[in-house]
C-alpha positions as CSV (number, residue, x, y, z in Angstrom):
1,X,-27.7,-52.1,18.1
2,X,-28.9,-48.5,19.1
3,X,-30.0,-46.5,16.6
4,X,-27.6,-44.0,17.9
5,X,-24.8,-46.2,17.1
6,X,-26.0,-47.1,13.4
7,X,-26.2,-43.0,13.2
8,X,-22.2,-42.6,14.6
9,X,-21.0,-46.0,12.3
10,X,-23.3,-44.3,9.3
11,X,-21.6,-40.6,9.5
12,X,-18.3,-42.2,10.0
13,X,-18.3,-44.3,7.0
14,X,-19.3,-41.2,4.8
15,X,-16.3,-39.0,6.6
16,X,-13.9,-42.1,5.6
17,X,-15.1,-42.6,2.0
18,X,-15.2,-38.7,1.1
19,X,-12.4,-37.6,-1.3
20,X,-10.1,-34.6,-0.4
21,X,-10.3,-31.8,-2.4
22,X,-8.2,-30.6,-5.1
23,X,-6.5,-27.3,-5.0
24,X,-5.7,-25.2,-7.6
25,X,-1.6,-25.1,-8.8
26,X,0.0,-22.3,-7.0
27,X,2.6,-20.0,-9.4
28,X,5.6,-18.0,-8.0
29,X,6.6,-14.4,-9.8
30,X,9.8,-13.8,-10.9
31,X,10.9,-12.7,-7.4
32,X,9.7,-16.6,-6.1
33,X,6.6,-14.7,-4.1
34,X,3.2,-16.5,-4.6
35,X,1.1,-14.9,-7.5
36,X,-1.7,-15.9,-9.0
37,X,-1.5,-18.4,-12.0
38,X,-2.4,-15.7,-15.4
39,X,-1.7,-12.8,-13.7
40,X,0.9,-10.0,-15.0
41,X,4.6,-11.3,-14.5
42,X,3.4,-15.1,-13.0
43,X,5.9,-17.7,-14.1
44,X,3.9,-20.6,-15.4
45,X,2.9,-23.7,-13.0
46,X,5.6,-25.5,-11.4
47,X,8.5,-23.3,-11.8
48,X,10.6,-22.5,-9.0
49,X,13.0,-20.1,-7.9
50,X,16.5,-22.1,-6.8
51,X,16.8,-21.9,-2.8
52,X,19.6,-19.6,-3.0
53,X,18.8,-18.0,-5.5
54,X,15.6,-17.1,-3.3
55,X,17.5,-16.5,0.1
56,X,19.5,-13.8,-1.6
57,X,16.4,-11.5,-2.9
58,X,14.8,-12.3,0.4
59,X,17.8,-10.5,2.2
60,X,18.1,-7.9,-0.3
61,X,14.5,-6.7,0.2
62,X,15.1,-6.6,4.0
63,X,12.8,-9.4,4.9
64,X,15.6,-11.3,7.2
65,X,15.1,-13.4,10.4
66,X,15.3,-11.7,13.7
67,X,15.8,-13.2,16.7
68,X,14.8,-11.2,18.6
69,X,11.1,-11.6,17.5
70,X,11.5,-15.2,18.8
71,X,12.4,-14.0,22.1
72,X,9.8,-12.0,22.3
73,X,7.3,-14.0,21.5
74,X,8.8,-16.7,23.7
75,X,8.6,-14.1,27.0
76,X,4.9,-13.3,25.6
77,X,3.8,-17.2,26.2
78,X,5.8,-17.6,29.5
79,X,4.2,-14.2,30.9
80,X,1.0,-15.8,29.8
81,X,1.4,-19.1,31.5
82,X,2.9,-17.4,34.1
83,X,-0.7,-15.9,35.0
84,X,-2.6,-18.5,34.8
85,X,-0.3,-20.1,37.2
86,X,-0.5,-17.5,39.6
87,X,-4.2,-18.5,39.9
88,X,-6.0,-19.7,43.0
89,X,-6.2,-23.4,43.3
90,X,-10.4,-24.3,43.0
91,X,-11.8,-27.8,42.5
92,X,-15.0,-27.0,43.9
93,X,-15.1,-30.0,46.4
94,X,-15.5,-28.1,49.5
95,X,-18.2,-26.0,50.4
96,X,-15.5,-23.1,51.2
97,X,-14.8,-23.0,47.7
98,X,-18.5,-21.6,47.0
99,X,-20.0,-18.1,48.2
100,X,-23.4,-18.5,49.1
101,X,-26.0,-17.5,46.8
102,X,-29.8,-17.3,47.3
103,X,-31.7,-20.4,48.5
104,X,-29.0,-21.5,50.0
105,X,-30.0,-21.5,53.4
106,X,-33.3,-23.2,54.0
107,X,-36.3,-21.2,55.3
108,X,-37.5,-22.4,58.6
């Protein structure tokens, strides 16, 4: 074996065997927003606001779907691929594909 590939199966081994991280508990407010855990008005560790209970302050406080963010952003991608569509075909093959640049002709 290479010493390259002892390198590549040594740095894989130590990926594999490294142990994930652990985050800190997240906390919800009364309102079921993300707060810090200890911080003024944090519920403690684990609580959570019921799903409906959720859905109605969300729509209270305005913050409600819109579709027609969706859309846009859906036009937004298209107009993008769109573009790079439109682009001239080059696979730099031929010759004709290249402009000449210095050197290239051969001095005589």
């Amino acid at each position: 074996m290479s010493v390259r590939r002892l390198v590549l199966i040594a740095a894989t081994v130590f990926c594999a065997a490294a142990s994930p991280a652990a985050a800190a508990p997240t906390c919800q407010d009364v309102n079921g927003s993300v707060a810090r855990c200890g911080a003024a008005n944090a519920m403690p560790p684990g609580w959570r606001l019921s799903g409906d209970e959720f859905h109605r302050r969300q729509a209270a406080i305005g913050n409600v779907f819109d579709p027609r963010e969706v859309i846009d952003a859906i036009a937004l991608i298209a107009g993008l691929l769109a573009i790079v569509a439109l682009l001239p075909n080059f696979d730099g093959s031929s010759d004709a594909d290249w402009d000449k640049q210095e050197g290239d002709q051969r001095r005589r």
